[in-house]
C-alpha positions as CSV (number, residue, x, y, z in Angstrom):
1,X,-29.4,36.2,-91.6
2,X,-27.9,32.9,-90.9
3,X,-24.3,32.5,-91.5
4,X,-23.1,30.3,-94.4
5,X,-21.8,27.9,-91.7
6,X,-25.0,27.6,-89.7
7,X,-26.4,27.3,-93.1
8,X,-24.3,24.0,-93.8
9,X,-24.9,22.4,-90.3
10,X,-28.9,22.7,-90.8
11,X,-28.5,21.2,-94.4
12,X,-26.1,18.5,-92.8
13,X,-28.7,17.7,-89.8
14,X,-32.0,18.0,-92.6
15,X,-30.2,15.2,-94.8
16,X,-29.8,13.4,-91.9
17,X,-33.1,13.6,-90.7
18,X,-34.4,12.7,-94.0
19,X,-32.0,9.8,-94.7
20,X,-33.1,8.2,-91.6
21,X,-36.7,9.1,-91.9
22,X,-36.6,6.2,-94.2
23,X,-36.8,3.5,-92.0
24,X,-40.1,2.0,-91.1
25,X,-42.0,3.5,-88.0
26,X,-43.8,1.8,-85.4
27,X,-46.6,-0.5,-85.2
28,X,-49.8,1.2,-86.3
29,X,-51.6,2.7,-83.0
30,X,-48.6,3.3,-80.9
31,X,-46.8,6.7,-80.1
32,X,-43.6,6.9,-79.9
33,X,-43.3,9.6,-76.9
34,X,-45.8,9.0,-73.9
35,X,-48.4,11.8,-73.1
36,X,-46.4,13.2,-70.3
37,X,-43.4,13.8,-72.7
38,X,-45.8,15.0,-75.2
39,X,-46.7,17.5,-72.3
40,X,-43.3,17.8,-71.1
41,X,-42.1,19.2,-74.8
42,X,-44.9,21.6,-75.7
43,X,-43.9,23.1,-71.9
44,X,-39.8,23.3,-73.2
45,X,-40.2,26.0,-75.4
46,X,-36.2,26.8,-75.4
47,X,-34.5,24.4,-77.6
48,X,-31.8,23.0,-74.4
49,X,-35.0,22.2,-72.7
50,X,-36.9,20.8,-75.8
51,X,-33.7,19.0,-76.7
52,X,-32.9,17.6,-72.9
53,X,-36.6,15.9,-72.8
54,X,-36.1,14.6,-75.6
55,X,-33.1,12.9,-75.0
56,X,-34.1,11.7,-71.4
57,X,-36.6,9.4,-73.2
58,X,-34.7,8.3,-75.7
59,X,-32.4,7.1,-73.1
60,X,-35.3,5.6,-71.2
61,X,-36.4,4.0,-74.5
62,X,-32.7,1.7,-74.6
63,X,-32.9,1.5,-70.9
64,X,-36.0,-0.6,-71.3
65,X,-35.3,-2.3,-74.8
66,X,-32.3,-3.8,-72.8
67,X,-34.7,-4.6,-69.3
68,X,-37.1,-6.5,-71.7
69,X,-34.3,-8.2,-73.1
70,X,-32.6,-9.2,-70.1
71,X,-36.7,-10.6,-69.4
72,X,-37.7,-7.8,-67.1
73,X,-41.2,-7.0,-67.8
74,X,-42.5,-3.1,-67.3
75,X,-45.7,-3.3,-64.5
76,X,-49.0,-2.3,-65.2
77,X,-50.1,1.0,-66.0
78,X,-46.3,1.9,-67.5
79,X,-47.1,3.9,-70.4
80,X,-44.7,1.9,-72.2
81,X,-46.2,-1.8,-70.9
82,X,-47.0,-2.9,-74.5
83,X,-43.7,-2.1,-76.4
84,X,-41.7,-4.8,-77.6
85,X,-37.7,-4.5,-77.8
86,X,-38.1,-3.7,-81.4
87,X,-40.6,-1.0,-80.5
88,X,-38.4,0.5,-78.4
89,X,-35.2,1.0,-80.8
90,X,-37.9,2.5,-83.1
91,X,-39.2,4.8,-80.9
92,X,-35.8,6.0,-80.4
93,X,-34.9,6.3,-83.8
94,X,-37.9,8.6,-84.3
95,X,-37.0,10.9,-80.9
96,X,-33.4,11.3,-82.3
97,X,-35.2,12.5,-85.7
98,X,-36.8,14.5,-83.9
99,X,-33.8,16.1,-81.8
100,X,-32.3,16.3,-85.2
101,X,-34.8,18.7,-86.3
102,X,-35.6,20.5,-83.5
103,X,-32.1,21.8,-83.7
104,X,-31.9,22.2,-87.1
105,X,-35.0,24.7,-86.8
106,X,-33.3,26.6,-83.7
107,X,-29.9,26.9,-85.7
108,X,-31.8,28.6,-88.8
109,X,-33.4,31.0,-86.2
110,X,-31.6,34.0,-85.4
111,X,-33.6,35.1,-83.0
112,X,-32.8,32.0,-80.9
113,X,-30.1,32.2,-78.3
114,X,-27.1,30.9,-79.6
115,X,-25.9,29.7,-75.9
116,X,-28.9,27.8,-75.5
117,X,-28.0,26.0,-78.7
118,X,-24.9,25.4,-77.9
119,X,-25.9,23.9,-74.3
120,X,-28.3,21.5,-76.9
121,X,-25.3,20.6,-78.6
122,X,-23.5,20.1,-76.2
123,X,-26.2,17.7,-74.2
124,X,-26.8,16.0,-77.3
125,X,-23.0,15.1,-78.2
126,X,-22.7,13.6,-74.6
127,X,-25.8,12.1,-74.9
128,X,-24.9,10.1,-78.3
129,X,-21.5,9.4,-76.6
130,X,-23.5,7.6,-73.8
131,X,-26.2,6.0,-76.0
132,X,-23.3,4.3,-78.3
133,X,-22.5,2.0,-75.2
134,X,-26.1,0.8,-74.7
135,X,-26.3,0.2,-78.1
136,X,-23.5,-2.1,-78.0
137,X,-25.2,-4.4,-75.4
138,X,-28.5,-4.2,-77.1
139,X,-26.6,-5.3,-80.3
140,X,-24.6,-8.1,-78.7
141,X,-28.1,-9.0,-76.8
142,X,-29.5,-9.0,-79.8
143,X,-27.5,-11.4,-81.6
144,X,-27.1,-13.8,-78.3
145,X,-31.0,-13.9,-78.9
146,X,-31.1,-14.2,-82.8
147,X,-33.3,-11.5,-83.2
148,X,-32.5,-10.3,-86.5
149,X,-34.8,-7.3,-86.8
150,X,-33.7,-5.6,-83.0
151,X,-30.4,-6.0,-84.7
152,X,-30.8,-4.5,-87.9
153,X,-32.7,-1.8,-85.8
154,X,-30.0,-1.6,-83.4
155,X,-27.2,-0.7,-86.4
156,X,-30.0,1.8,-87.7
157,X,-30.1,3.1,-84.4
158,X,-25.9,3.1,-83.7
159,X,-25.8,5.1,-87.5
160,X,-28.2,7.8,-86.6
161,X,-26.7,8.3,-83.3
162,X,-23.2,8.5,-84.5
163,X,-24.9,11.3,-87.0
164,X,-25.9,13.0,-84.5
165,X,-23.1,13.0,-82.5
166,X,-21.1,14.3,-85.3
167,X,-23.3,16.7,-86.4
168,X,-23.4,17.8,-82.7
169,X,-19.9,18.2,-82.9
170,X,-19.6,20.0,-86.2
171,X,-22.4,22.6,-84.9
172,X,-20.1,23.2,-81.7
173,X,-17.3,23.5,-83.5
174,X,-18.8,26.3,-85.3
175,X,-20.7,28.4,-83.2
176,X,-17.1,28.3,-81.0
177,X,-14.3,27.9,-83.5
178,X,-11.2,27.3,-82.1
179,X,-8.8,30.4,-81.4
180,X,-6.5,30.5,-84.4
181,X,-4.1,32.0,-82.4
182,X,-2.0,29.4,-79.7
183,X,-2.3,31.5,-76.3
184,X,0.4,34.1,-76.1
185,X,0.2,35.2,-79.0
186,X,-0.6,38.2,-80.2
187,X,-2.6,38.4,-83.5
188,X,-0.6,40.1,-85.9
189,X,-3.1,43.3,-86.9
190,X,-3.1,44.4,-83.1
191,X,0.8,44.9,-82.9
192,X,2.6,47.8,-83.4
């Protein structure tokens, strides 16, 4: 049975997931993960694997958003050729969702190694931490460019990934709670 605290951090990172499940998807037609990291996930059956593909595309989605921007164009046959800017922040959006979920499903699991939570945790805190950067440049980019809807996407992206990070770091902090005890100390029911 999950614990009351793992119990918390899966309603924390549902809410989440549903808050942000709000916002409008992509264009009609148009994935947001390529086939190969379709294949890639349904091949990562433990959740640091799942969670680690996941996150290298989302990175590779703001990599791009911010090549387009800075008028690099993707060459033919990249499975992404036809996204736009916007399409990208979307699609990135959706993947953190999905990361969001993902975990939440492995935390409710007992039967799910804990360490290989944590590890997804713990990718996925320094992941957000890294993504909060780009986002800053796509934002500025965005409004150097006037392109009011990559901006608005852009703060929806910068909110969900400062979720996540948090609700990354909440999870850590509770599978591996601090020591209550500062080192040397002896915990008071083991002396006699």
């Amino acid at each position: 049975m999950p614990s009351r605290l793992a119990q918390n951090l899966g309603k924390t990172l549902i809410l989440a997931a549903v808050y942000f499940a709000a916002s409008p998807g992509l264009s009609p037609g148009k994935d947001f993960l390529t086939n190969q990291e379709i294949e890639k996930i349904q091949d990562a059956q433990e959740i640091d694997l799942r969670v680690k593909v996941y996150l290298d595309a989302a990175a590779l989605r703001l990599q791009a958003a911010e090549a387009r921007l800075n008028g690099k164009e993707s060459e033919a046959g990249d499975p992404m050729e036809f996204f736009t800017p916007e399409d990208m922040l979307d699609a990135y959006n959706q993947i953190i969702r999905s990361v969001m979920i993902n975990l939440d499903d492995a935390f409710q699991k007992p039967s799910v190694s804990r360490d290989r939570v944590v590890k997804a945790l713990k990718n996925l805190k320094d992941s957000m931490e890294k993504s909060t950067g780009r986002l800053a440049v796509l934002k500025k980019m965005a409004e150097e460019k006037e392109k009011e809807y990559l901006w608005t996407l852009v703060n929806r992206a910068a909110e969900i990934t400062d979720g996540a990070r948090e609700g990354a770091e909440l999870g850590l902090s509770r599978e591996n709670p601090p020591d209550q005890n500062p080192p040397g100390e002896k915990m008071p029911h083991l002396e006699k």
